[in-house]
NULUMTI-636833 format. One record per residue: x negated, y negated, z of N, C-alpha, C in turn; residue number from 0. Coordinates in nm, 4 decimals. Last residue first. Example, Ala and Ser with C-alpha at 12.3 -4.5 7.8 and 13.67 -1.06 7.14 Angstrom:
<rs>
> -1.2850/0.2250/0.7080/-1.3670/0.1060/0.7140/-1.2900/-0.0030/0.7870/1
> -1.3190/0.5690/0.7800/-1.2300/0.4500/0.7800/-1.3200/0.3300/0.7800/0
</rs>
This chain:
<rs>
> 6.9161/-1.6847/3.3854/6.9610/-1.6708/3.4782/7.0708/-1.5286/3.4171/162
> 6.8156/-1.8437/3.1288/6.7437/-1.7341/3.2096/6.8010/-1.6485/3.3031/161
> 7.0018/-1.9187/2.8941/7.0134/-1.9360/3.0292/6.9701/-1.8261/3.0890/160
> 6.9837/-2.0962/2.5634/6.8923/-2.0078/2.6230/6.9743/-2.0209/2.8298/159
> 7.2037/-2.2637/2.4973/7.1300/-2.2464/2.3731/7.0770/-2.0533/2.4637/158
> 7.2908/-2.4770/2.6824/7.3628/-2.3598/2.6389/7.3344/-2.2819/2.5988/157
> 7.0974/-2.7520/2.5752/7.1834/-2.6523/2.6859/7.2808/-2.6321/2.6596/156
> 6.8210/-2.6590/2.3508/6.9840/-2.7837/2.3869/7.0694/-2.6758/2.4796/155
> 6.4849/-2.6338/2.4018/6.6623/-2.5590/2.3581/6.7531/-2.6797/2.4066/154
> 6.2197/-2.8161/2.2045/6.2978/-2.7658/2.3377/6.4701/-2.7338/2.3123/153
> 6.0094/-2.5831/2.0145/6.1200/-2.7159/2.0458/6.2470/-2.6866/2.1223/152
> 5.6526/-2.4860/1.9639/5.8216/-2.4892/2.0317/5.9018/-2.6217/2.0217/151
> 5.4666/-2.3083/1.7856/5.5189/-2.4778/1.7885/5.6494/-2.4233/1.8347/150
> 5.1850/-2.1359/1.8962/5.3140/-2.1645/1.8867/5.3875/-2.2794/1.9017/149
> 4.9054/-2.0331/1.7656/4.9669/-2.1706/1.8133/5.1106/-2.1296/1.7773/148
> 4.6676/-1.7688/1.8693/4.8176/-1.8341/1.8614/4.8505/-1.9551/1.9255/147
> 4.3454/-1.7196/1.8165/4.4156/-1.7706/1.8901/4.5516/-1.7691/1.8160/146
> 4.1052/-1.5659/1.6915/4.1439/-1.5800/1.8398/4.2747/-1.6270/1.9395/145
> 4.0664/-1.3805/1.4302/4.1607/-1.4484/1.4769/4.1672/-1.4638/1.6456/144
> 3.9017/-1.2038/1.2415/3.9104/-1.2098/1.3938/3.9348/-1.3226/1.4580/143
> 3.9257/-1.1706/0.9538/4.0292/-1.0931/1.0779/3.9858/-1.0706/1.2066/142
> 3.6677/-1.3350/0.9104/3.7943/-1.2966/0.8406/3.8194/-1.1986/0.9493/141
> 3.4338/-1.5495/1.0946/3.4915/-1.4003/1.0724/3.6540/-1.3982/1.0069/140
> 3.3885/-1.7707/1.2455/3.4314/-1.7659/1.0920/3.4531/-1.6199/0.9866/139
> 3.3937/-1.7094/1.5032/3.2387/-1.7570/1.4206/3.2806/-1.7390/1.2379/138
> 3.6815/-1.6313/1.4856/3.5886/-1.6570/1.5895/3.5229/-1.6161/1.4881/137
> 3.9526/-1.8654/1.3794/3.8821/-1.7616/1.3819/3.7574/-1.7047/1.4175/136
> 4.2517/-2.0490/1.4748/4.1395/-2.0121/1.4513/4.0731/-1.8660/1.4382/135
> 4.5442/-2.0495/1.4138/4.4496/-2.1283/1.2862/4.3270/-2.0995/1.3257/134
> 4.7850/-1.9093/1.2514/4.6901/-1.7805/1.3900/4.5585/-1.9251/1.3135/133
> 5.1201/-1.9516/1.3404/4.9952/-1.9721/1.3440/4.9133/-1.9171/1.3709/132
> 5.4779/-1.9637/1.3821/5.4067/-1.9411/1.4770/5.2542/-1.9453/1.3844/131
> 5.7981/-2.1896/1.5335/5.7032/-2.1454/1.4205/5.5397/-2.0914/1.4828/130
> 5.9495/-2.1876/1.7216/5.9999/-2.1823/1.5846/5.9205/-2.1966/1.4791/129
> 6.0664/-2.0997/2.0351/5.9214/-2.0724/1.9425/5.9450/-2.0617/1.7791/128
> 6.2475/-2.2948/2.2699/6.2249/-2.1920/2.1734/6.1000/-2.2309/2.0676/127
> 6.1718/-2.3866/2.5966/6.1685/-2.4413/2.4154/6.1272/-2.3079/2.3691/126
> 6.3059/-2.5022/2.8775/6.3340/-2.4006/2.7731/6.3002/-2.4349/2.6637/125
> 6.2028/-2.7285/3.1264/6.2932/-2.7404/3.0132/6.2685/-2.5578/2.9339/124
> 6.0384/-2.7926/3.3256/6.1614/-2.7643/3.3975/6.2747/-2.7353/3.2870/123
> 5.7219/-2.6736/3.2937/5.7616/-2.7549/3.3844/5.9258/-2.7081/3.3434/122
> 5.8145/-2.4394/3.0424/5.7226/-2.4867/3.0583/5.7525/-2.6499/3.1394/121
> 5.9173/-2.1061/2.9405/5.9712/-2.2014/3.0461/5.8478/-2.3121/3.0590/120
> 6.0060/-2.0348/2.6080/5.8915/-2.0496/2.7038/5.9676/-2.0940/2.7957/119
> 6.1800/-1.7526/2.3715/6.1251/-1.8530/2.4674/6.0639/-1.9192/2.5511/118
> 6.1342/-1.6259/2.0320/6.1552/-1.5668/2.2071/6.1360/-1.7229/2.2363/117
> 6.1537/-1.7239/1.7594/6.2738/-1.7058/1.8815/6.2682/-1.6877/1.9850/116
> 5.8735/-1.5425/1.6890/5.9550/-1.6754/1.7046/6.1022/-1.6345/1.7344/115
> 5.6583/-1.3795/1.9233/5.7099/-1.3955/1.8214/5.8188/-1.5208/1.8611/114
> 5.3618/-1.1963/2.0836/5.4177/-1.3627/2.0685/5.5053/-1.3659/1.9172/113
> 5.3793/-0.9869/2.2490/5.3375/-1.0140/2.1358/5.4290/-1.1565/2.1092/112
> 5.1817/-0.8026/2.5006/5.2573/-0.9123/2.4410/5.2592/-0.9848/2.3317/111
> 4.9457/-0.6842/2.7140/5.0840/-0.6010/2.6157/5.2021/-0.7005/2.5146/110
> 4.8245/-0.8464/2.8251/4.9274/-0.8471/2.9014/5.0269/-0.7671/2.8057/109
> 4.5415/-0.6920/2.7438/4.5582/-0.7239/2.9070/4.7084/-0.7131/2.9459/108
> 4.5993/-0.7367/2.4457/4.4971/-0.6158/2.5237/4.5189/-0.6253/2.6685/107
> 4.7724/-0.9339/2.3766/4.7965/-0.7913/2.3149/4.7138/-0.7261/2.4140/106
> 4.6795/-1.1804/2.5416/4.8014/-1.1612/2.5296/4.8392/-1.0038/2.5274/105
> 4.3835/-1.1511/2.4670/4.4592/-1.1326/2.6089/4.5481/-1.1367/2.6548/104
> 4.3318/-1.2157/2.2087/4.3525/-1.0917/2.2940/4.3753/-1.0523/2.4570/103
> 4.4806/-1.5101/2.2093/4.5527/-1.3676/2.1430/4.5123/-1.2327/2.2068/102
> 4.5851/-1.7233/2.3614/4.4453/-1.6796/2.3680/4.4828/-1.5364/2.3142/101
> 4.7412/-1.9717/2.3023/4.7670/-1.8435/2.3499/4.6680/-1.8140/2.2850/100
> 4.9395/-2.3147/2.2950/4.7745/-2.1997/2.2553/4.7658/-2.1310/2.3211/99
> 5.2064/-2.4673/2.2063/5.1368/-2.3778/2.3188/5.0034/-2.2467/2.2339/98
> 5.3011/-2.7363/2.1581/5.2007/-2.6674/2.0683/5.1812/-2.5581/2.2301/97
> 5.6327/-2.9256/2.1645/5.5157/-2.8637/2.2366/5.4050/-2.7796/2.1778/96
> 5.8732/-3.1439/2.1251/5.8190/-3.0516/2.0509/5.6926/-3.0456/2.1603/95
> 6.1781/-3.2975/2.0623/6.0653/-3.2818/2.2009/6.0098/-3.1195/2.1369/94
> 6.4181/-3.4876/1.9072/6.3585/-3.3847/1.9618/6.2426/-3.3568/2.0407/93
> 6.7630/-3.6137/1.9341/6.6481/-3.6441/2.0166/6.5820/-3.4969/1.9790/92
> 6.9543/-3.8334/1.7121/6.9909/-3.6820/1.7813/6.7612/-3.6851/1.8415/91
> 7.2807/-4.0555/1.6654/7.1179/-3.9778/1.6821/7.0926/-3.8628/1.7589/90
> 7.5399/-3.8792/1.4835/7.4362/-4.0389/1.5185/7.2906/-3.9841/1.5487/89
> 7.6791/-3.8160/1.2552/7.6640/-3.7104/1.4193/7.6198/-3.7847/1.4937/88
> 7.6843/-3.9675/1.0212/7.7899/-3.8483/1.0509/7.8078/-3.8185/1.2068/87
> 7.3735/-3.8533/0.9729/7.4997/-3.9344/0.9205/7.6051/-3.8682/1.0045/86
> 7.1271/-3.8965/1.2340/7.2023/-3.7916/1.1604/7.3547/-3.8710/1.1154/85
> 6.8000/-4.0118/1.3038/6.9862/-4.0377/1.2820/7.0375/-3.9296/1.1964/84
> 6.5821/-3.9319/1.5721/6.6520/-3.8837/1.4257/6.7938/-3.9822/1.4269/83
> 6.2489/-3.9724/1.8072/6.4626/-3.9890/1.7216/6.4602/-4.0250/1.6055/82
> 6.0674/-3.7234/1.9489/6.1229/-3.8433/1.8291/6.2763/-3.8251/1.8408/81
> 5.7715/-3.6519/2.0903/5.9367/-3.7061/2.1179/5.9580/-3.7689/2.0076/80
> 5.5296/-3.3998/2.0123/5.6058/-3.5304/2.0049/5.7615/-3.5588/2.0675/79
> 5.3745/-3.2317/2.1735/5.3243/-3.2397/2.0290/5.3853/-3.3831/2.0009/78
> 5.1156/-3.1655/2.4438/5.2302/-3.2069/2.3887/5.2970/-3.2805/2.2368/77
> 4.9933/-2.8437/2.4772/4.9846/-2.9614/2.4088/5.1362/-3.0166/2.3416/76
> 4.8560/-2.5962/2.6758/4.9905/-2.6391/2.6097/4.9770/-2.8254/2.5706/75
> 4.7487/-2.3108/2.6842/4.6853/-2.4458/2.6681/4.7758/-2.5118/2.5999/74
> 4.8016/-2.0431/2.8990/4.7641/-2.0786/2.7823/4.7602/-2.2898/2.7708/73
> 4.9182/-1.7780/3.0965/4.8244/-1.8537/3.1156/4.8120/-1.9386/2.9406/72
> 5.2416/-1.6695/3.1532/5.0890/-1.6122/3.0782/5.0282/-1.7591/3.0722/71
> 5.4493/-1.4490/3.2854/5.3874/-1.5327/3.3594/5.2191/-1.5124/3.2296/70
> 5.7541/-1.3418/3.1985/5.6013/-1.2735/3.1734/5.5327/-1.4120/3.1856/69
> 6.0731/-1.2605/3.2528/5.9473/-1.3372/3.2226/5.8705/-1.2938/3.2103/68
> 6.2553/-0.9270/3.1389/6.2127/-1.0369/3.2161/6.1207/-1.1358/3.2032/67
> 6.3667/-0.9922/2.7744/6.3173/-0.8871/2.8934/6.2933/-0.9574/2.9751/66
> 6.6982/-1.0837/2.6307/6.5548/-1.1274/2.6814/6.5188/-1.0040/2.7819/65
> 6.9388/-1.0555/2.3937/6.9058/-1.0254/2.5370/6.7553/-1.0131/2.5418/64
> 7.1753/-1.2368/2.1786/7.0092/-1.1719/2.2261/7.0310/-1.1539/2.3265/63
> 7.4265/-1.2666/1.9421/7.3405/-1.2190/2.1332/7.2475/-1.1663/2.1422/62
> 7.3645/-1.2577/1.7085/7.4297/-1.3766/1.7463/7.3650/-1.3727/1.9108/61
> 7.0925/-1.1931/1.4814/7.1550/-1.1341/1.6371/7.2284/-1.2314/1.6751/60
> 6.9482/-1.1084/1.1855/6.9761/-1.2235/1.2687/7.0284/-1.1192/1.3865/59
> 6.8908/-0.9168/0.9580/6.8299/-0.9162/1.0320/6.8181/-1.0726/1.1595/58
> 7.0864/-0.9323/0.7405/6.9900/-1.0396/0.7277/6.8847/-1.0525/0.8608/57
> 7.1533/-0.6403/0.7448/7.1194/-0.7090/0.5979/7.0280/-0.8661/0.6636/56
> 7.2338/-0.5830/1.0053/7.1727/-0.5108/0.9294/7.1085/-0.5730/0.7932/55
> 7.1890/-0.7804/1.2529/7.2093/-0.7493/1.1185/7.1623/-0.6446/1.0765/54
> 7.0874/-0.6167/1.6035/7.0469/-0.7105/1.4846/7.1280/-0.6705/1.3407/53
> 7.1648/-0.6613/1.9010/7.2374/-0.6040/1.7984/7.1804/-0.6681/1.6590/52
> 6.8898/-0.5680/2.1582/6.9756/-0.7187/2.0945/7.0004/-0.5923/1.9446/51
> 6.7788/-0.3443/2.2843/6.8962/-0.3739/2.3299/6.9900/-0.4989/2.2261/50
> 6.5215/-0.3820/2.2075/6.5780/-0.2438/2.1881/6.7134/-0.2563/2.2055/49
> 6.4237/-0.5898/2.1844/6.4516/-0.5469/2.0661/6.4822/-0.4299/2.0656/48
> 6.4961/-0.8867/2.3825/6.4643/-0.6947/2.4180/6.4985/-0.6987/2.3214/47
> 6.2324/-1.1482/2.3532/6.3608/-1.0957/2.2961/6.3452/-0.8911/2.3534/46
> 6.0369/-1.2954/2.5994/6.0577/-1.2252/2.4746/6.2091/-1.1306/2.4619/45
> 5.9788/-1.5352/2.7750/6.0795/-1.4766/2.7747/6.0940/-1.4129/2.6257/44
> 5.7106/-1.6854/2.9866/5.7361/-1.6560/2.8519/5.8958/-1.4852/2.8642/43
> 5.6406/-1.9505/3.1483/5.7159/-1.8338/3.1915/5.7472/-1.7523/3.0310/42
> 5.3022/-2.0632/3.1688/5.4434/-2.1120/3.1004/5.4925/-1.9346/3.1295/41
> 5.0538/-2.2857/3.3229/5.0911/-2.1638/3.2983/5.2661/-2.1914/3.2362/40
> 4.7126/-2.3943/3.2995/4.8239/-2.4085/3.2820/4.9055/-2.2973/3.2444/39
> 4.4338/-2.4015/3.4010/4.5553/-2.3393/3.4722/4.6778/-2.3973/3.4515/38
> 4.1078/-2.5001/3.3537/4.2949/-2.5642/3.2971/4.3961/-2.5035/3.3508/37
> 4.0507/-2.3206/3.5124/3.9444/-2.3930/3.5027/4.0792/-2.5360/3.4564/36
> 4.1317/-2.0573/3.5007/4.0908/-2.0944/3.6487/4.0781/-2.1960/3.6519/35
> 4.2370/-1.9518/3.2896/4.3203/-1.9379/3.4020/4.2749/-2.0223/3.5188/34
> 4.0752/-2.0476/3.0976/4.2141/-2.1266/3.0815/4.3427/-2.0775/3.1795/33
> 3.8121/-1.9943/3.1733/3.8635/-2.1364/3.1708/4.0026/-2.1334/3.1451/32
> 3.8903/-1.7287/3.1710/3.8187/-1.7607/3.3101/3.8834/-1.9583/3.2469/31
> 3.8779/-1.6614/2.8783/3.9925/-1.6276/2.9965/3.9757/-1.6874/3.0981/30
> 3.6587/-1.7010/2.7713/3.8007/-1.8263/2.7187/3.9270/-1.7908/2.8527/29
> 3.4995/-1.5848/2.8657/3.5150/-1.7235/2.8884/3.6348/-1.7994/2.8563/28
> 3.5903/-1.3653/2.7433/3.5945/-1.3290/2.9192/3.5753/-1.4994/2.9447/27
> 3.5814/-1.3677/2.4830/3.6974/-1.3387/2.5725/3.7183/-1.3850/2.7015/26
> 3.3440/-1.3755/2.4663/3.4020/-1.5512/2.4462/3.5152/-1.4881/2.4800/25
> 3.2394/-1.1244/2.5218/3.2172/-1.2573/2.5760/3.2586/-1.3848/2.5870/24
> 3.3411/-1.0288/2.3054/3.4096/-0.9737/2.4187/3.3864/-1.0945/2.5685/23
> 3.2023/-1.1021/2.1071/3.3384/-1.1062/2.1034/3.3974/-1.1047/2.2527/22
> 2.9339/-0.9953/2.1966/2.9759/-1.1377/2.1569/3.1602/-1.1725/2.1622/21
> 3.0042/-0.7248/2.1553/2.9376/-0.7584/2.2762/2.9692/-0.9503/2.2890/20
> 3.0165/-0.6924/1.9062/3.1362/-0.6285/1.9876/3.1206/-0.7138/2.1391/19
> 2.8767/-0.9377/1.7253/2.9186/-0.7799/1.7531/3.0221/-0.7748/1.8239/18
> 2.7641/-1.1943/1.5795/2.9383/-1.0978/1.5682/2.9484/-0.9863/1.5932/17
> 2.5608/-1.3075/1.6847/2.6680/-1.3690/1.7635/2.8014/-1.2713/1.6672/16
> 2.3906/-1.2301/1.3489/2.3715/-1.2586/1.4505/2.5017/-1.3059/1.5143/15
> 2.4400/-0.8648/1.2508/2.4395/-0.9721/1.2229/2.4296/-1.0902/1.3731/14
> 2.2239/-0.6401/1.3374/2.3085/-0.6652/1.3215/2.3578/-0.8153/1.3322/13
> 1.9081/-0.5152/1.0872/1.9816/-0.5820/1.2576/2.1134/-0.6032/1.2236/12
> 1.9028/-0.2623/0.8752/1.8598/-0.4056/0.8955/1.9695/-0.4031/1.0216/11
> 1.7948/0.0048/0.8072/1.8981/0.0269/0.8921/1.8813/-0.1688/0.8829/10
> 1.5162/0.0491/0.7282/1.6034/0.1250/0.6526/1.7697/0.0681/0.7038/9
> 1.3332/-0.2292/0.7041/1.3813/-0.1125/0.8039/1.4935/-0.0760/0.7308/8
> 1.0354/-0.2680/0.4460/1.2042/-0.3121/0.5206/1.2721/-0.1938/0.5636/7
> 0.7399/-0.3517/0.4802/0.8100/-0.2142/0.4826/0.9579/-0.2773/0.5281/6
> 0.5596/-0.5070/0.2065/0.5611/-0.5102/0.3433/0.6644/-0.3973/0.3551/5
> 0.2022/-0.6657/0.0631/0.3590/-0.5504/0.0406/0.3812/-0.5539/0.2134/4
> -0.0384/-0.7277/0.0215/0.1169/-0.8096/0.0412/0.2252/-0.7776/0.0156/3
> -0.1738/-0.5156/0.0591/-0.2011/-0.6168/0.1563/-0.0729/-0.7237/0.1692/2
> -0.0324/-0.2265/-0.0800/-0.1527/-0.3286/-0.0826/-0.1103/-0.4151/0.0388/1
> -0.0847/0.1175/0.0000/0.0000/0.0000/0.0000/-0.0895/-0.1242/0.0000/0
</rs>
């Protein structure tokens, strides 16, 4: 072998900050700050999909039935208050919230799957989950999605009654 030849390892390293070990790390941080550090918490009320009567054709439910709360830690951002005129109806008020949910610790720790319609309790109002997001992704990895943004807007009473 000459002098400016060199030998490449059959097997090359693994890429840098995306193993298993890395992942699992920004888990355990993202968990520790957003239970211990921000501690904001929201009562989350998912739909029983064994019990609610769904369409058959358009897959709606006039009566839902909710499983009990589920107490989950996440990073809630207030999105807006606005007024609307509606012809006809006059004005009408909405109140919107961004709640960030730390995804594997939703599915791997609390078994939970964040879908739209279920509901939050967050301080003293009910906002249903009407649209849902997966916008980040850890170190720019394709399908490793960290987080859920759920855009809620708060229920009009009658709508949702925990009780």
């Amino acid at each position: 072998m000459a002098d400016n030849e060199w030998d490449r390892n059959k097997n090359p390293p693994p890429p840098l900050f995306f193993g298993e070990k890395e992942r699992n790390l920004v888990k355990q941080v993202n968990d520790e700050l957003i239970e211990k550090v921000i501690g904001q918490q929201i009562l989350y009320y998912p739909i029983d999909l064994r019990t609610t009567q769904f369409h058959e054709l358009y897959g709606e439910a006039v009566q839902k039935t909710y499983l009990p709360p589920i107490r989950v830690y996440a990073l809630i951002e207030w999105r807006t208050d606005k007024t609307d005129y509606m012809n006809g109806f006059g004005i009408d008020r909405l109140w919107e919230i961004s709640v960030h949910f730390h995804k594997r610790r939703l599915t791997e720790d609390q078994d939970l799957f964040v879908r739209e319609g279920d509901f939050v309790l967050y301080g003293d109002h009910y906002y249903e989950i009407v649209n849902l997001s997966e916008p980040k992704v850890l170190f720019g990895q394709a399908g490793k999605e960290f987080e859920i943004e759920a855009t809620c807007r708060r229920a009009r009473k009658g709508v949702f009654d925990a009780t």
